[in-house]
Each structure stands twice: as structure tokens, then as C-alpha cells.
C-alpha positions as CSV (number, residue, x, y, z in Angstrom):
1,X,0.0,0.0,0.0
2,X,1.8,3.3,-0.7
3,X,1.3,6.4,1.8
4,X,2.3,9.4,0.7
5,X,2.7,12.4,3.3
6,X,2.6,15.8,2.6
7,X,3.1,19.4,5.0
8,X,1.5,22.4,4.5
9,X,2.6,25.5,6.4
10,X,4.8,22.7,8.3
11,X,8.5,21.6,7.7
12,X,9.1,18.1,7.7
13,X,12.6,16.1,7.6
14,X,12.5,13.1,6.2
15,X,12.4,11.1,9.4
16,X,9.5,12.7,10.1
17,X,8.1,11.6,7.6
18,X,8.9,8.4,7.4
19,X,7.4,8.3,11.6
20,X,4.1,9.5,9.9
21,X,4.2,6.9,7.4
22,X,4.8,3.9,9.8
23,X,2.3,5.2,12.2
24,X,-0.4,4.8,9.5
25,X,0.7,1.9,7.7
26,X,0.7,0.5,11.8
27,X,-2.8,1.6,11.5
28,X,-4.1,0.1,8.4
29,X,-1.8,-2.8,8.4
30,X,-4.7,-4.9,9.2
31,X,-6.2,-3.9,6.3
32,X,-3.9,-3.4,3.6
33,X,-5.3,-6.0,1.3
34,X,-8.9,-4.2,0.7
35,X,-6.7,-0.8,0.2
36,X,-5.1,0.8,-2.3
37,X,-3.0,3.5,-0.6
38,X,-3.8,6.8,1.9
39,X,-2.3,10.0,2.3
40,X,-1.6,12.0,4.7
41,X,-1.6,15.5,5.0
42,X,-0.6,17.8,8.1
43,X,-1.0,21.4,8.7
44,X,-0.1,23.9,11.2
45,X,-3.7,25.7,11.7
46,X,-2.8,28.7,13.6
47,X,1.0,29.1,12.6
48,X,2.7,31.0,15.6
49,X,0.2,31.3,17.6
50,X,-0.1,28.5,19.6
51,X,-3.5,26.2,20.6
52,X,-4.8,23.4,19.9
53,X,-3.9,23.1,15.9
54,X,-2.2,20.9,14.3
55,X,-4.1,18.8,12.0
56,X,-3.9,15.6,10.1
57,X,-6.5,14.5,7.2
58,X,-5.6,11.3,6.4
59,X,-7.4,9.8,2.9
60,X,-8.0,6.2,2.7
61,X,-8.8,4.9,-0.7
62,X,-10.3,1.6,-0.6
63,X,-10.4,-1.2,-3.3
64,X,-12.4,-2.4,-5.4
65,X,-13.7,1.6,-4.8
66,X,-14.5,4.3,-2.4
67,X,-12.5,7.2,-0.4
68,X,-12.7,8.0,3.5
69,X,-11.2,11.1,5.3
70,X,-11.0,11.5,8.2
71,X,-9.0,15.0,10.2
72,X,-7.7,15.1,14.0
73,X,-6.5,18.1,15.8
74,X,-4.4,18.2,18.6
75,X,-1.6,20.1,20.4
76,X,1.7,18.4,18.8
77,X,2.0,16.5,15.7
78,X,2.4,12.9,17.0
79,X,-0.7,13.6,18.9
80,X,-2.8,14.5,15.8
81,X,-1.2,11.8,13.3
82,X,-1.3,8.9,15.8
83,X,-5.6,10.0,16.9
84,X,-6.1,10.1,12.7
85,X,-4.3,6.9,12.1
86,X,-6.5,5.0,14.8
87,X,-9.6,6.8,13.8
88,X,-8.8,6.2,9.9
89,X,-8.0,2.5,11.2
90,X,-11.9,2.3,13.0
91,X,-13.3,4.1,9.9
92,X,-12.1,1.2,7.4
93,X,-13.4,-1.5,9.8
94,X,-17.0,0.0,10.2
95,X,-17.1,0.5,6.3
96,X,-15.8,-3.2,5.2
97,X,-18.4,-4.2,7.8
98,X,-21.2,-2.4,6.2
99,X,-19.8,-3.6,3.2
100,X,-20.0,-7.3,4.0
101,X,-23.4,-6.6,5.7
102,X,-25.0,-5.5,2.8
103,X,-24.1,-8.2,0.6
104,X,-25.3,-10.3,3.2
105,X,-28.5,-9.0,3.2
106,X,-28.8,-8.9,-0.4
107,X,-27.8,-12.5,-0.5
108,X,-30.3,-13.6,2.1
109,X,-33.1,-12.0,0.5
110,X,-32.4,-13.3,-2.7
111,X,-32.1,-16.8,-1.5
112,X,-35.5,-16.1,0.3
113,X,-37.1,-15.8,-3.2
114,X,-35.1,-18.6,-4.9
115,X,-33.4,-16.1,-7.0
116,X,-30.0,-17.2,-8.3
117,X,-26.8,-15.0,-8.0
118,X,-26.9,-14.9,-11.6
């Protein structure tokens, strides 16, 4: 699965980087079959100021189709990448369980009806 990371209005070395990209991929590793790749993208919210604003949008895009997002805010960096990665990591659960209910469903009211797959 490829992860690309991206700053805007932040610097970024490239161990930085590649800590953002292992938190995620730590995230989604559990799923990395049913996705195609995510990326990651921080900001500094407030610049000098200060607060509570650094966010992370991660964007998960899923196979066969279909695209979450899902953005975090928090004090530091770390803080905000590691709450998106486990929120992006719940998001992709709940959706490939929706996913599999629905087929389910269909099949179960199809086989109610005798109505082949077909």
C-alpha cells in the first residue's frame, strides 16, 4: 500500500516523515489487502500562535472503490497523526463491515425468493 505524506505551512525532515508513514501503515496494516493506498496530510492551523492546531487528514482509498477522510487536531504533531491513524483504522473496519453486511442482506433476500446470483 503506498502512503504518501505531505506538510503544508509545516517543515518536515524526512524522518519525520517516514514516523508518519509507519504510524499509518501500523494503523491500516490490518487492512492493507482491501486498500489501495492513503495520504496523509498535516498542517499547522494557527502558525505562531499557539492552541490546539495541528491537524492531520488522512485519505484512505479503498479497493475495489470508495474514499474516506477523516482529520484530527491536537496540540503536537504525533498527537494528531497517531488520533487520525487510529480513527482512519476504525473508519475502514466499520465501512468493510457495512460492506459485508449489505451483501449479506442482499444475498439472504435473494435466497429467500429462490433467485439465483446470476
Amino acid at each position: 500500500m503506498k502512503i504518501q505524506v505531505r506538510a503544508v505551512t509545516l517543515q518536515l525532515d524526512a524522518r519525520t516523515r517516514s514516523e508518519i508513514e509507519a504510524v499509518v501503515r501500523t494503523a491500516l496494516a490490518r487492512h492493507e489487502r482491501r486498500l489501495a493506498g492513503a495520504a496523509v496530510r498535516v498542517a499547522d492551523q494557527n502558525g505562531p500562535r499557539g492552541g490546539r492546531d495541528i491537524s492531520c487528514l488522512v485519505e484512505v482509498t479503498m479497493r475495489p472503490r470508495g474514499r474516506l477522510y477523516i482529520e484530527e487536531t491536537d496540540v503536537d504533531l504525533r498527537g494528531a497523526v497517531g488520533r487520525a491513524a487510529e480513527a482512519a483504522s476504525i473508519a475502514v473496519t466499520r465501512a468493510l463491515e457495512r460492506t459485508r453486511d449489505r451483501h449479506r442482506r442482499v444475498g439472504g433476500v435473494r435466497a429467500a425468493f429462490g433467485v439465483s446470483g446470476a
